[in-house]
N, C-alpha and C positions, 0 to 999 in steps of 0.2 A: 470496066467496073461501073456498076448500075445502083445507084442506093435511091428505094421508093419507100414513103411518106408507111408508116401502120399505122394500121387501124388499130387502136385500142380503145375498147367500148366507146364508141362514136366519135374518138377526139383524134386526127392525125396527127402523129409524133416522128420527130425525126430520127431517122436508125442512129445517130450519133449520140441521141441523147438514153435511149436502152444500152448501147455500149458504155458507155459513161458508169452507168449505173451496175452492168456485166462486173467492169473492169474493180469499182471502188468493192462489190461481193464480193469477188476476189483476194481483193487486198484484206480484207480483215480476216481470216485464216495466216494468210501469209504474214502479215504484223505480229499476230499473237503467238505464230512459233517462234518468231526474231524476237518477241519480248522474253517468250519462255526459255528458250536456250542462248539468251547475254548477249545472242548478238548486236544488237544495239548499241549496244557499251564500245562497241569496235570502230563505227565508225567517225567520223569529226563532227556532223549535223544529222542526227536522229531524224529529224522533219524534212529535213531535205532529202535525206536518202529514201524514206518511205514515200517520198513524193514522185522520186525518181523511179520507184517501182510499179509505185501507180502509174506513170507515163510508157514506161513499158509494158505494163499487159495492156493497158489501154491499146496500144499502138499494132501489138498482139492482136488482138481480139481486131481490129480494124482489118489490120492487112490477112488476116484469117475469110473475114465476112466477104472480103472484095474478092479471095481466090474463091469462094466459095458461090457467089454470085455472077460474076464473070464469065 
């Protein structure tokens, strides 16, 4: 597994930091069904759980790119 620097318009950025950014896109669709259908209301810590979800598609999306590059 190989992660190289992008180019984006002249400035190298690190692939971990466009996953970052992949993964929190993500999560705002998936927040906004869990706010519209109550599921929120179900678990103990709201913020921790959407944190927790954010930490898996992040983790997602990583181990995706490294099968994908590999």
């Amino acid at each position: 597994m190989r992660y190289a620097e992008i180019d984006l318009l002249g400035v190298y950025v690190a692939p971990i930091a466009l996953m970052i950014v992949a993964a929190w896109l993500l999560l705002l669709p998936v927040r906004r069904l869990a706010e519209h259908f109550g599921l929120l209301r179900f678990v103990w810590h709201p913020a921790l759980f959407v944190f927790a979800v954010y930490t898996i598609l992040l983790s997602m999306i990583v181990l995706l790119a490294g099968r994908i590059t590999g």
